[in-house]
N, C-alpha and C positions, 0 to 999 in steps of 0.2 A: 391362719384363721380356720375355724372348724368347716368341713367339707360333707355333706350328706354322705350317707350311706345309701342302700337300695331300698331300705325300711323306709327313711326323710325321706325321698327321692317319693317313693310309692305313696306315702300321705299326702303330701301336698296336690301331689297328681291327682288322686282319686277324689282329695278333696275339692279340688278345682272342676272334674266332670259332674260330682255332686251339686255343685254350685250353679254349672248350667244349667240343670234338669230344670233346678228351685226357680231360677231366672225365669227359665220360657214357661211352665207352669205360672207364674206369676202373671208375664206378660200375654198370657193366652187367655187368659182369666180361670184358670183352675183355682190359684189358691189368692186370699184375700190380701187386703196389703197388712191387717195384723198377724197375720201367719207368714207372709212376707218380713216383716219387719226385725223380726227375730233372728230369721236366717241371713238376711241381709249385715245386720248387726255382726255376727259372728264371722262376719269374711270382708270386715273394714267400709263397709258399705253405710254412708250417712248421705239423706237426703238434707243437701244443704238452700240456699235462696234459689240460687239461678239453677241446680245442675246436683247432681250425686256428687260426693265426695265420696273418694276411695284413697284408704288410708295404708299403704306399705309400712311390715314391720321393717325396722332398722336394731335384730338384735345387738344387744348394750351399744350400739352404734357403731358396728364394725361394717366395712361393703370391702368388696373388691373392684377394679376397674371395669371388669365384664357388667356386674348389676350397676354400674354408674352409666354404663353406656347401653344398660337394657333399661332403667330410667331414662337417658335424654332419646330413645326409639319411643319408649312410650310417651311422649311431650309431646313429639311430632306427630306420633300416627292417632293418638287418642285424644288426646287434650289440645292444649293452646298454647304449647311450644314451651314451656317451665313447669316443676313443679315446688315443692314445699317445703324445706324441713322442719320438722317440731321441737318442742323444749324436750321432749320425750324419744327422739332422738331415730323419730320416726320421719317417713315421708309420706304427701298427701299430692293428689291429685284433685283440681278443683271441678274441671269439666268433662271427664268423660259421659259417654251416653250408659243407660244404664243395660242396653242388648250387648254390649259389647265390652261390659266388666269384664264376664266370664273368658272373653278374648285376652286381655290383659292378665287376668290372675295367670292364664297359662303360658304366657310372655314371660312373665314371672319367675314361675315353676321353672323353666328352660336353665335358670340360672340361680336356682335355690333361693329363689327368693318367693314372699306367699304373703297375706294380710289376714292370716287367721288369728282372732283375740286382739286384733287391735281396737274392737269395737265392743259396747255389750257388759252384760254384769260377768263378769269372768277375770282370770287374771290374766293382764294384758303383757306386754313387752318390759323385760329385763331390763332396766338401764342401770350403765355404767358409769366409772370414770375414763371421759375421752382419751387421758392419757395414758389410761393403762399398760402398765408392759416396758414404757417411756421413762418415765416422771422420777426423778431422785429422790422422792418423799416417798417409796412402795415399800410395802411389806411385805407383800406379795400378792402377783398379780392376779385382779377379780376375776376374769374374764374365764377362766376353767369353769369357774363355780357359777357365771352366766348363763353360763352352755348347759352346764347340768342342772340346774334351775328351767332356764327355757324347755329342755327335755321334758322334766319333771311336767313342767304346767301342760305343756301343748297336748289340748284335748282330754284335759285329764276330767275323767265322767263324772266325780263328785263334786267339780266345782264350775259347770259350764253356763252353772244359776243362781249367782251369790246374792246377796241382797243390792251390791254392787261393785262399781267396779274394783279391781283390787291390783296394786302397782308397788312391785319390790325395784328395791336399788341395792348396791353392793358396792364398796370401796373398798382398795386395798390400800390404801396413802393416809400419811399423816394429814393431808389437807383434804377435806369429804368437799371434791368436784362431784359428784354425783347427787347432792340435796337430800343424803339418804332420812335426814332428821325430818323430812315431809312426805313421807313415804308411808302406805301403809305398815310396809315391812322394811327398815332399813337394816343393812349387815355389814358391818365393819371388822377386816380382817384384822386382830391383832394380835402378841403376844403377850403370855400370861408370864406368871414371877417364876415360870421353868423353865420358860424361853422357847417354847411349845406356842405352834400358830393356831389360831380358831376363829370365831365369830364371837363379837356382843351383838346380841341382838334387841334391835329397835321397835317399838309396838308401837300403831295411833297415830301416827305422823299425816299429815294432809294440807291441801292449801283450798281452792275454791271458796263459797261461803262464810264458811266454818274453818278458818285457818289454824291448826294445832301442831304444836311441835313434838314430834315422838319420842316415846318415854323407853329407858333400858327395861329391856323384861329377862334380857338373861344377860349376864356381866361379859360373861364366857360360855360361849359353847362347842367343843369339838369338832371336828371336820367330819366326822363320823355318824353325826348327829342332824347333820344339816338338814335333810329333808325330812326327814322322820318331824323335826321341830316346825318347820314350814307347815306342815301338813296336820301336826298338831295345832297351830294357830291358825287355821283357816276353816278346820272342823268346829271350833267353837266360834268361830265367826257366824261360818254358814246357819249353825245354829241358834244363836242368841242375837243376830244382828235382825236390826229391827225391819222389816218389808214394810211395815203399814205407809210409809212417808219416806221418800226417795231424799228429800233434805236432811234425814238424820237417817241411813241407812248404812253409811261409811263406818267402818272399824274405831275410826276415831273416836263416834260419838257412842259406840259402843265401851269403848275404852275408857271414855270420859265418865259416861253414865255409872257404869258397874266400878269403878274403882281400878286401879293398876293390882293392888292385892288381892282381890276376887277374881280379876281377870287372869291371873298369872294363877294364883289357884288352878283355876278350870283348865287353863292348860298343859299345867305340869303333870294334871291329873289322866287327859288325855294322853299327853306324849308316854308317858311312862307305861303305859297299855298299847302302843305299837312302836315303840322304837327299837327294837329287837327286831321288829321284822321290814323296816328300810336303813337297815344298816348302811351307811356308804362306805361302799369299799376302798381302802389305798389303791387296790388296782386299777379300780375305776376312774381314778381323780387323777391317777399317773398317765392311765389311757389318753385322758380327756388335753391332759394338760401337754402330754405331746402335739395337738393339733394346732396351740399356741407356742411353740417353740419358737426363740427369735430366728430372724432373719441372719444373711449371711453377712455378717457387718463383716466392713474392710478394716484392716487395721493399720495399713500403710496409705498415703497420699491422701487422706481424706479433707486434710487441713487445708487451709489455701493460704500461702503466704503472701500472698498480695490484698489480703481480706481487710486487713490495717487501710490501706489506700483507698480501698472500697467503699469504706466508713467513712471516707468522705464528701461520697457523695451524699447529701445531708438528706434525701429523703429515702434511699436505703439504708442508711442507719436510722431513721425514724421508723420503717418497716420493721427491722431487724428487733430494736429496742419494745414494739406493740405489739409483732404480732410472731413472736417466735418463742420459744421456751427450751428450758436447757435440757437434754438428753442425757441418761445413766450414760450411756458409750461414750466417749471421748471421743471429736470431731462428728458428731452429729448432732441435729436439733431437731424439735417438733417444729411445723411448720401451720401456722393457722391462717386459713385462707377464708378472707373477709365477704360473708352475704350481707355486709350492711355498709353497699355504696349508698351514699347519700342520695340519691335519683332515683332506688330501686328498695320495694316491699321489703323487707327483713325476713331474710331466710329464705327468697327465691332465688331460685336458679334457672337460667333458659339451657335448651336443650344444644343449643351451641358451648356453653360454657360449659357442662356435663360432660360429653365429649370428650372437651380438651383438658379439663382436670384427669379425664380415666387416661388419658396419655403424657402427662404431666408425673400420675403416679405411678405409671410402669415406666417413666425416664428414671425420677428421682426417687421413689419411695414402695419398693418391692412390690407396685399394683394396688399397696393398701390406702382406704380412705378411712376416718373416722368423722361422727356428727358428732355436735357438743348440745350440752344442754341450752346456748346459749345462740343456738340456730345458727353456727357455724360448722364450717369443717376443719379436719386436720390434714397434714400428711404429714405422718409421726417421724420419718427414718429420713431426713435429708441433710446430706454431708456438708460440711463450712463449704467446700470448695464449690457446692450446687444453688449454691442461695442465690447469689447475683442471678445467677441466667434465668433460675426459678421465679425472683421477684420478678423481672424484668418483663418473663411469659403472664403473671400474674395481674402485672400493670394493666398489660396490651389486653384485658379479659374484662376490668375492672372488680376484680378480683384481692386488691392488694390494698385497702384503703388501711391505712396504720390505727387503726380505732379500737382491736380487741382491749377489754375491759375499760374503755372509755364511754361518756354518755351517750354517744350517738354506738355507741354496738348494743341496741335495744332492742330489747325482747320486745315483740307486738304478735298477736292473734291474728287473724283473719278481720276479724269484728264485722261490722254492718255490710262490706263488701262481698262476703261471702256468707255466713253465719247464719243459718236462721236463729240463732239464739239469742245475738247477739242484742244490747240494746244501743251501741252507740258503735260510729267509728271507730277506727285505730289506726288504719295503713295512710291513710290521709295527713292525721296528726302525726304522725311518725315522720312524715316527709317533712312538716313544718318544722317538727323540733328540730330535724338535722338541717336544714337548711339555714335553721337559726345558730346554729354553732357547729359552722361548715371551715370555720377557723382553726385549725388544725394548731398554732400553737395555740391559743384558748382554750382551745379542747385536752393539749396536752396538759397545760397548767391546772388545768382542771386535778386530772388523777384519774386512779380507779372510782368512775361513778357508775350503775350497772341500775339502769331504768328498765321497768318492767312496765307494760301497757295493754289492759285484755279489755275487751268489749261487753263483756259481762261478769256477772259474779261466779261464773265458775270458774274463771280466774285459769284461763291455759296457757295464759303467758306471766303466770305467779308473781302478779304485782304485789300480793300482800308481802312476798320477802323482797323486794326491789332495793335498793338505795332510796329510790325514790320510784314510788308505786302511782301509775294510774290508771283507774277506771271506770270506765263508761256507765253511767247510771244512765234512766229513762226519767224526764220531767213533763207530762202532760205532753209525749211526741217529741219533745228536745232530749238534745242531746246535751248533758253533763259528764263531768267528770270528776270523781273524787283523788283528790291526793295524798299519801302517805309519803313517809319517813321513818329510814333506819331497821328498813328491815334486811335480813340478812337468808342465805342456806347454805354458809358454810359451817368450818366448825362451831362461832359462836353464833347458832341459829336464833334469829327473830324476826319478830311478825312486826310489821311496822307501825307505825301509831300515824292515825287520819288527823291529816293538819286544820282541816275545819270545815266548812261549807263547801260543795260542791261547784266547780265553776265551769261555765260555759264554755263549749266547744271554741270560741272563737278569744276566749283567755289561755287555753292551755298551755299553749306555745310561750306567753309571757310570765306565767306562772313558774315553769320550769326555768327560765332562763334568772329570774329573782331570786330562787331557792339555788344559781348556783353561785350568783353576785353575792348573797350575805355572805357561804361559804367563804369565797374567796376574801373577801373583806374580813372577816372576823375568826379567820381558822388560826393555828396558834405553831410558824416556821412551818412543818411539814406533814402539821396533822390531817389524818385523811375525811374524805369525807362523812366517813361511817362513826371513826371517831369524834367527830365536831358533834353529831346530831348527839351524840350519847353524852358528850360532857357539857353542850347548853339546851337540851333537849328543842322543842320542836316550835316555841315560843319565838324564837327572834325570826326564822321563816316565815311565820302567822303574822307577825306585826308587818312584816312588809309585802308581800302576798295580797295580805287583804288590808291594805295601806287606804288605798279609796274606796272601800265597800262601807 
């Protein structure tokens, strides 16, 4: 993974004593809390209900074992002993105080890690696909073009004031793990009819509110080309996107408004006035892409021949079958390690299991960790012959629950428990849903169903593309929840369609569990869920749903 230089090294640092200054100034009462708030903003800094949130970037979601174990130091010494991960493939801390951010950011810095642009109208943290580098579907791997994307953005003086926030994604795979089609900018690496690799690039993609799925503004674009075009699509942002009204300030609705042919106009018109002078060099991208170089994979004894026998044991083959995936090397696998025990928030971690995961991946997995979109983790490089002892450490953590891409591996927000934004629960009902379908074969027969649950409409835990989408509305002080269906953020992107009336906090739990009985009852041999909703649309859910309303 890419490693500072003296330059990163020296930003972050300097940014981090800057950060104090603005702090005790603040705290002293020199400056106000609107002149506070901005600078707080720009170094991950959100005042949440109870306490500050402070949000660590996780660029495109790569860590090493040192920042996994400079996260579970700061759980213990700062906070309340866990912290977070987001759909954005970031990490959040819920309670620290806010004299002693400044403490943490330089915790941080120790281990190249920093929270700048994770907060704020700017462009925020690069996400990737978690398996990057891995996955049998690559074309080739994002993660170069991450790094010099991240480079690109961080601090960059033209755009530290967009109208708002602004969030690229990048895939290298035939299958887009990364949700790049909701992205303001998505980038998918492919090849052209010369067999020449490049970028199409994605415009207007977003979820929140205003859910939109992103439109191709270039088919193909060169490797040479890449930032010059970024840069052209963000200078006509900055400039035609709207500031009057923060609800319609996003690219999307820029994009939406002015038309894909006007917009693509104005940009081609920009880029072609400076792309001569951010040419990207081959050297640069050769540089870069050395820092991702694979590991030193084995190519003898990796197999385990006793692995047959193993599979007998019937709940590590049920681990093996949910929560692993097949690796390019022969005798290796990715290894997905479950934050959605059924007893525990989705996507916490305590600072005991941090810990033992960062020595976990310096056993089995060259030190590296990845976050997924889906608030879990990987460890991408572990050998057939590693799995058992791995599962086994995994168990003893609670860590190992066999659920990846099943209904109980659910995306959920913070919502009411932390959120000032929020207008309803989520981490609550999230507990009732799994409890409700805590049946593991149920859950298997189920399939891939992939529930998405945020607390409000800006939607951080992107229910509008869920399987099955829910979210917290406010009713005179109650708590509601609306439901959708069929939405997706892989290749074939959709936004989901609302199955009817909003229902009570204390139905939701029943509602979900109905919507997965008609499935099962009326799906057709081994069709999936995604496909059911799309061949009898969203009618036979509604008639039973809201059967006694």
């Amino acid at each position: 993974m890419y490693q500072y230089n003296d330059t990163d090294q020296t930003l972050i640092e300097e940014r981090v004593a800057q950060f104090r200054r603005q702090t005790e100034s603040f705290l002293n009462g020199t400056i106000s809390d609107d002149q506070f708030r901005a600078l707080r903003l720009m170094n991950g800094v959100y005042i949440q209900t109870h306490a500050p949130m402070l949000r660590v970037a996780g660029p495109y979601g790569l860590l090493n074992s040192k920042q996994i174990r400079k996260l579970a130091h700061i759980a213990r010494t700062y906070d309340k002993n866990y912290c977070h991960f987001t759909t954005r493939q970031n990490i959040q801390f819920n309670w620290p105080h806010l004299e002693k951010i400044p403490d943490i950011l330089e915790e941080l810095a120790s281990v190249q890690m920093h929270a700048i642009q994770t907060s704020g109208n700017c462009l925020r943290n690069t996400s990737s696909d978690h398996l990057a580098g891995v996955c049998i579907d690559e074309i080739e791997d994002p993660r170069p073009y991450c790094e010099i994307i991240r480079q690109w953005t961080t601090l960059h003086p033209e755009f530290a004031y967009l109208p708002r926030k602004f969030k690229i994604a990048v895939s290298g795979a035939k299958l887009d793990r990364a949700a790049t089609q909701f992205h303001d900018i998505g980038l998918h690496l492919i090849n052209n009819d010369a067999g020449e690799t490049g970028f199409k690039v994605l415009v207007g993609g977003g979820l929140g509110r205003t859910p939109i799925i992103g439109q191709v503004i270039k088919p193909y674009l060169e490797k040479k080309h890449l930032l010059s075009y970024l840069e052209a699509i963000l200078r006509i942002y900055n400039l035609f996107g709207r500031r009057d009204n923060k609800y319609k300030a996003r690219i999307k609705i820029l994009v939406k408004e002015s038309g894909m042919e006007k917009f693509s106009d104005l940009v081609e018109q920009e880029w072609l006035q400076i792309r001569d002078n951010l040419e990207l060099s081959s050297e640069r991208i050769d540089t870069v892409k050395l820092q991702f170089a694979p590991p030193a994979y084995e190519t003898d004894a990796v197999n385990d021949t006793s692995f047959a026998q193993k599979l007998e044991n019937r709940s590590f083959a049920t681990w093996i079958k949910y929560n692993t995936a097949t690796h390019k090397v022969p005798g290796y696998h990715a290894v997905f390690i479950s934050l959605k025990a059924p007893d525990c928030p989705p996507g916490d971690m305590t600072d005991t299991q941090l810990d033992a995961v960062a020595d976990l991946a310096d056993k089995y997995s060259f030190g590296e960790i990845r976050s997924t979109h889906r608030q879990n983790l990987v460890l991408a490089d572990i050998k057939q012959v590693d799995l058992y002892p791995l599962w086994q450490q995994l168990e003893s953590l609670k860590l190992a629950t066999p659920n990846i891409g099943t209904a109980t591996d659910l995306i959920c927000c913070p919502g009411l428990d932390f959120c000032s934004l929020a207008n309803a629960s989520s981490i609550s009902v999230a507990k009732e849903i799994n409890e409700a379908l805590d049946d593991l074969d149920y859950l298997h027969d189920i399939g891939d169903v992939k529930i998405n649950m945020s607390g409000c409409m800006n939607g951080c835990a992107h229910q509008s593309v869920g399987h099955i989408g829910i979210l917290g509305v406010d009713k005179k002080g109650s708590e509601w929840y609306q439901l959708t269906l069929g939405g997706s953020s892989e290749n074939e992107a959709a936004i989901g369609e609302r199955l009817g009336p909003a229902v009570a906090k204390d139905q939701v739990t029943q509602a979900i569990t109905t919507i997965l009985d008609v499935y099962i009852k009326q799906r057709l041999d081994d069709e999936s869920f995604l496909d059911m909703v799309k061949r009898v649309g969203t009618n036979p859910f509604k008639e039973e749903v809201y059967a006694n309303n």
